[in-house]
C-alpha positions as CSV (number, residue, x, y, z in Angstrom):
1,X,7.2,10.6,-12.3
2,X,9.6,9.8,-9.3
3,X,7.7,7.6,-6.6
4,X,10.2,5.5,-4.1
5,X,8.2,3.0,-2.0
6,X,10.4,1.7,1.2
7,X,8.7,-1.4,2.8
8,X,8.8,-5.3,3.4
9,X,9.3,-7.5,0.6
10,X,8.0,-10.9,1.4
11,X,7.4,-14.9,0.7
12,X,3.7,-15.3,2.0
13,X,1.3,-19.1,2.4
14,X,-1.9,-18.0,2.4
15,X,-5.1,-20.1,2.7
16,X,-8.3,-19.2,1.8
17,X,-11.9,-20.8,0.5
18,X,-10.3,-21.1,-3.0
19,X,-7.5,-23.3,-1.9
20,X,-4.1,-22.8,-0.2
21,X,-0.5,-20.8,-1.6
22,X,2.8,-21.5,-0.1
23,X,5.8,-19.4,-0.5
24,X,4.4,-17.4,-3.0
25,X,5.9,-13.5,-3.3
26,X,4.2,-11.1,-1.4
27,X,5.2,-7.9,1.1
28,X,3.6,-4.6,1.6
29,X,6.4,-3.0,-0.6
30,X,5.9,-5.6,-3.4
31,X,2.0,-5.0,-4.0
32,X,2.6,-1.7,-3.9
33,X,5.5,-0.9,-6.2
34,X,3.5,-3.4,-8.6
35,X,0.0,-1.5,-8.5
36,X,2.1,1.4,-9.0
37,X,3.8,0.7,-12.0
38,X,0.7,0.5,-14.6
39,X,1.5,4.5,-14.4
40,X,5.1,4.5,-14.5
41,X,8.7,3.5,-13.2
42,X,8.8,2.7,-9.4
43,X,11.8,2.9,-7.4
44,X,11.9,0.2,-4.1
45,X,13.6,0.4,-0.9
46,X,13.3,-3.2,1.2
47,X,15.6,-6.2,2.0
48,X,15.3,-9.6,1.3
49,X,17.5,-12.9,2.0
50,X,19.6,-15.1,0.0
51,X,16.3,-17.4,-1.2
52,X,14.9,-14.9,-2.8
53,X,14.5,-16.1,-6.2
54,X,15.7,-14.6,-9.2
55,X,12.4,-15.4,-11.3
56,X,10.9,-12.9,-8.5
57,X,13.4,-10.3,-9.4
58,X,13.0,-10.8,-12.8
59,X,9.4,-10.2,-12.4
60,X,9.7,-6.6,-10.8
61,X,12.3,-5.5,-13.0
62,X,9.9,-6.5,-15.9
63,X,7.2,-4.2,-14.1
64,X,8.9,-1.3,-14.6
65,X,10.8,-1.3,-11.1
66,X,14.2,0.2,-10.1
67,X,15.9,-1.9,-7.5
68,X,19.1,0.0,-6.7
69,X,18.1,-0.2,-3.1
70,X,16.8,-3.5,-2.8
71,X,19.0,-5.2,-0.4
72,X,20.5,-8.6,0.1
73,X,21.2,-9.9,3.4
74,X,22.6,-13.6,4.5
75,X,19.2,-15.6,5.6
76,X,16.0,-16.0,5.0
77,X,13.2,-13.7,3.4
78,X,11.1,-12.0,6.0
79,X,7.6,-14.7,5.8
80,X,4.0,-14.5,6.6
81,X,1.0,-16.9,6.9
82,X,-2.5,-16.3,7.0
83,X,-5.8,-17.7,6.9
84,X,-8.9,-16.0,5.9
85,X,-12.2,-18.2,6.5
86,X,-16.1,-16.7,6.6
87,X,-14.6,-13.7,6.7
88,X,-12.8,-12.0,3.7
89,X,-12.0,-8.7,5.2
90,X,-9.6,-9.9,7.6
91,X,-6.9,-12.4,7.7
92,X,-5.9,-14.8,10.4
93,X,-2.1,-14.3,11.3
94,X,-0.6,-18.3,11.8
95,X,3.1,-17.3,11.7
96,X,5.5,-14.5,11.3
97,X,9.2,-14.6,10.8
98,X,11.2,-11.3,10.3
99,X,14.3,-13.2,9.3
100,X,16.7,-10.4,7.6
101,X,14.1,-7.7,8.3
102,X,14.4,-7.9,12.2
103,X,16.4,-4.4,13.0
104,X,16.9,-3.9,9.3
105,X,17.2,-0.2,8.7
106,X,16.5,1.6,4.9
107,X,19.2,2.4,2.8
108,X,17.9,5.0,0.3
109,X,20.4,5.3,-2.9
110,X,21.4,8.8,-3.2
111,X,19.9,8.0,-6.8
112,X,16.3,8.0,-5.6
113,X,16.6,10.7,-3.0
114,X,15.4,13.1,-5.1
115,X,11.5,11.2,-5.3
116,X,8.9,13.5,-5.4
117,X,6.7,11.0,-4.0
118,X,7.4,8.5,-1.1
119,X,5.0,6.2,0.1
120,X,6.3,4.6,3.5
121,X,4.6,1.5,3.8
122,X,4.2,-0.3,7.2
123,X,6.7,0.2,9.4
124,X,7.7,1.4,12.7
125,X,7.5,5.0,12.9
126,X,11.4,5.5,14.1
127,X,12.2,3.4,10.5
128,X,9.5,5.9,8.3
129,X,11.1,8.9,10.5
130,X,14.4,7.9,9.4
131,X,13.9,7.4,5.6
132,X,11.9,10.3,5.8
133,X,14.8,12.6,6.5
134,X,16.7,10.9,3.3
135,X,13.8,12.5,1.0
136,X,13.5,15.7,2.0
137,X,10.7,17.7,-0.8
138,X,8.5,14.5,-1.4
139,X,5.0,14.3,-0.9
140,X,4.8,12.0,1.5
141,X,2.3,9.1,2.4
142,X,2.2,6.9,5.6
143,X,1.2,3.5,6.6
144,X,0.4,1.8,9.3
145,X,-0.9,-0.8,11.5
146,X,-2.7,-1.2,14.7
147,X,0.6,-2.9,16.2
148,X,2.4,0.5,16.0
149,X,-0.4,2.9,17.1
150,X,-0.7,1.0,20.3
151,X,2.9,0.0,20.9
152,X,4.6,3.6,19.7
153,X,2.0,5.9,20.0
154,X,4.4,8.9,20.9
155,X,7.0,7.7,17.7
156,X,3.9,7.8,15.5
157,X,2.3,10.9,16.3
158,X,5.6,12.5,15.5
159,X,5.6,11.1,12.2
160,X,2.1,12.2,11.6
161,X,3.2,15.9,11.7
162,X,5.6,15.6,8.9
163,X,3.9,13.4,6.2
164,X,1.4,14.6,3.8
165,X,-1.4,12.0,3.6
166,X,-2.1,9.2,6.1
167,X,-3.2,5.8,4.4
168,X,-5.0,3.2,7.1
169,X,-7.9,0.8,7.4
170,X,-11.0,1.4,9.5
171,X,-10.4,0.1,12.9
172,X,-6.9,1.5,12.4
173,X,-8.7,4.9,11.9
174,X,-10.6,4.5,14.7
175,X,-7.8,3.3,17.1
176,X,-5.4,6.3,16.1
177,X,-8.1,9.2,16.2
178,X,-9.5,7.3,19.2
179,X,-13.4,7.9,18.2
180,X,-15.5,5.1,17.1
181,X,-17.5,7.5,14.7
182,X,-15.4,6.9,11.2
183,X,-16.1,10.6,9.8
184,X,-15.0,12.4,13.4
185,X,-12.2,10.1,13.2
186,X,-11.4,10.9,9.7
187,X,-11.7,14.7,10.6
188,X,-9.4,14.8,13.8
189,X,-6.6,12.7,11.8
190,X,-5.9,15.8,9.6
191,X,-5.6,17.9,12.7
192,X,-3.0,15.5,13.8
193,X,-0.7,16.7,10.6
194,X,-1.8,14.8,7.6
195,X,-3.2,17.4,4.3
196,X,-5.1,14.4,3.3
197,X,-6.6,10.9,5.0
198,X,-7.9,8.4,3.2
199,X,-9.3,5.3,5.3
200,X,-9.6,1.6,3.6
201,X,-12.9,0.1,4.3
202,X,-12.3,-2.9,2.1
203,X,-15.5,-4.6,0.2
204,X,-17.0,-2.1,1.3
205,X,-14.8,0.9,-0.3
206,X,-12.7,3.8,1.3
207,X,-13.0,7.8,2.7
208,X,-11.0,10.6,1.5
209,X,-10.4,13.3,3.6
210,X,-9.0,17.0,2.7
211,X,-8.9,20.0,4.4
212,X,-11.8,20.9,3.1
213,X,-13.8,18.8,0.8
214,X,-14.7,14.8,1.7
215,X,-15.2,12.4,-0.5
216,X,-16.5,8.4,-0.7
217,X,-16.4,6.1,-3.2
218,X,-17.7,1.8,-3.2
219,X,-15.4,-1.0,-4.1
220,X,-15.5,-2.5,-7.4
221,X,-18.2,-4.8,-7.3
222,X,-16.7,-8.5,-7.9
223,X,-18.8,-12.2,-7.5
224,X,-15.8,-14.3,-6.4
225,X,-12.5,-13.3,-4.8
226,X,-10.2,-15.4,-4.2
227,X,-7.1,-14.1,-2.0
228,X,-7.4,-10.6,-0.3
229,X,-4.1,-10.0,1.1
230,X,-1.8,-7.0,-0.6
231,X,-5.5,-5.5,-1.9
232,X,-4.5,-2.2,1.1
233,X,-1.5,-2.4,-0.3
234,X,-2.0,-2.5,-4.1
235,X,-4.6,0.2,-3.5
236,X,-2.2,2.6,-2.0
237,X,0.0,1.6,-5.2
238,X,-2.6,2.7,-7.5
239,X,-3.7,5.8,-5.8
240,X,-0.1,7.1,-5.2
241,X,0.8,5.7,-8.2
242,X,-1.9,8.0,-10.7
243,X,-0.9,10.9,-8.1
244,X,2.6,11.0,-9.5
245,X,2.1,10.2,-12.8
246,X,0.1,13.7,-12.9
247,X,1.6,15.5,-10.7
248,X,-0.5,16.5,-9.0
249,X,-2.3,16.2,-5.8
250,X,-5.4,18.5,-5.9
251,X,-8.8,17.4,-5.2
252,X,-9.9,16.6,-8.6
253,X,-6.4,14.4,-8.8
254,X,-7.3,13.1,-5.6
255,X,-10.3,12.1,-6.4
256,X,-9.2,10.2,-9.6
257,X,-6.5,8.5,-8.0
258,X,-8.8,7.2,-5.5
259,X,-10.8,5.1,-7.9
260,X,-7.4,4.1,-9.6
261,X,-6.5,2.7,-6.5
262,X,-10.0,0.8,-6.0
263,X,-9.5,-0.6,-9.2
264,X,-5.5,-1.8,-9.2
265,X,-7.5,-3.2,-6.0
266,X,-10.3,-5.3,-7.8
267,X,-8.0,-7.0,-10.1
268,X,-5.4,-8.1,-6.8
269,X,-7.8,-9.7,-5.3
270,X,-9.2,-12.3,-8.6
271,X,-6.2,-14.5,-7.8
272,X,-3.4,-15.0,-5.6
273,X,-0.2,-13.1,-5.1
274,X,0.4,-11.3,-7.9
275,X,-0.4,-13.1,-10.7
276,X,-3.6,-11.6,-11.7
277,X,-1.9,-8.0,-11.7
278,X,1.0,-9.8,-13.6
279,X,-1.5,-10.6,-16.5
280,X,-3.2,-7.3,-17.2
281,X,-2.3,-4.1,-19.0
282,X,-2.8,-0.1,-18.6
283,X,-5.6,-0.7,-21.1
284,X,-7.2,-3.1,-18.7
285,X,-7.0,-0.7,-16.0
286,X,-8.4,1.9,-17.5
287,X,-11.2,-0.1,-19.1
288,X,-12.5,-1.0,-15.3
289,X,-12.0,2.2,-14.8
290,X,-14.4,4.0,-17.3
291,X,-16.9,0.8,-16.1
292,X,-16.4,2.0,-12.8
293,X,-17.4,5.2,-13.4
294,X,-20.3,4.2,-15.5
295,X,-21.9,2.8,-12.6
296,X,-21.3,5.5,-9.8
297,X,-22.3,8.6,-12.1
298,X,-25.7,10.2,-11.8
299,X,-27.9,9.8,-14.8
């Protein structure tokens, strides 16, 4: 298994009904590279400043996580805060600060260059474009957010052309397919490049789109979640993440790798940050895994 992840490393406060975090590790590249590595060895792109602790690089080295390319820069960690209130699906942005991410540009190690999987996690397209032509062979997944499909439409489309599967939520779907209909929108994102879509609909599970087959599956049922932010991200991590460790990316691997994801998912959300992926094992994950499949099977 070779799977690089380039993205955003980050310190995050987050408040939500269960109480309030601050400065507590975080980043789209960070939840990923984590839910990944319950399958294997990782490889991360990203920058961070010169507060970044070494407890936090201690604790993705101990995960199983190459960081060759992880870059430090004089200032301060890129930081976000959010609030979620009645609403767990979506997050109230208080404050952004890019710090030592604002016109950062990815380095990729000649070391990792030869990844057979890339995930490019949110980013603007010209960035994805450019680490994208440092990894030539990889199967390639994208990222993205609303921000970049309606500031860089033209950039993104581009990118869409060249990558292999398109990761993004619902209204993201939507937005970039321009249809309000999920399924047509799923549908006219593989016409824009993309093998495979797969579309995040958060509690209330995600799509899977191929050429020709379709797929759906639910969340993991939980009775209390506490923090919600990186759960896209871990997702991605654990879908990708059983994709390389077998190779392959047909449906039936496809299909597998989308309830891996669901499940690195339900664990991310039981606490915040990090630390509830921090405390379980593979055999954890594939316990809720089997469970999870005990439920959604026909009789």
């Amino acid at each position: 298994m070779s799977l690089l992840v380039v993205g955003a490393l980050a310190y995050d406060t987050v408040e939500t009904p269960s109480g309030r975090v601050d400065d507590i590790l975080g980043g789209a590249a960070t939840y990923f590279a984590v839910g990944a590595s319950f399958f294997g060895p990782v490889r991360l792109v990203g920058v961070v400043g010169e507060d970044f602790k070494h407890e936090h690089r201690k604790l993705l080295l101990d995960q199983g996580i190459l960081l060759d390319g992880l870059e430090v820069r004089k200032g301060k960690t890129f930081r976000w805060s959010g609030r979620y209130a009645g609403d767990m699906n979506v997050a109230e942005t208080m404050a952004t600060h890019l710090n030592v991410l604002d016109g950062y540009e990815p380095t990729v190690p000649e070391a990792f260059r030869d990844s057979r999987f890339l995930f490019l996690a949110n980013a603007p397209p010209r960035t994805q474009a450019h680490v994208l032509d440092k990894v030539p062979g990889a199967f390639t997944v994208l990222d993205t957010m609303n921000y970049w499909i309606q500031e860089t439409w033209d950039d993104l489309n581009e990118i869409l052309k060249r990558v292999d599967m398109l990761v993004c939520n619902d209204q993201e779907a939507r937005a970039l397919a321009e249809d309000h209909s999920l399924i047509r929108a799923g549908r006219k994102l593989l016409k824009k490049g993309p093998k495979v879509v797969v579309v995040k609909k958060g509690e209330h599970g995600a799509f899977l789109w191929g050429e020709d087959f379709f797929h759906a599956i639910p969340a993991y049922p939980l009775e209390h979640v506490v923090d919600p932010t990186g759960a896209g991200d871990s997702f991605a991590g654990g879908l990708v993440g059983s994709l390389a460790a077998s190779g392959s990316t047909d449906e039936r691997s496809l299909r597998r790798a989308m309830i891996m994801g669901a499940v690195v998912a339900s664990f991310t959300v039981e606490d915040f940050s990090l630390r509830r992926l921090r405390a379980i094992t593979r055999a954890q994950v594939d316990a809720r895994y089997e469970e999870f499949l005990g439920f959604t099977a026909h009789p």
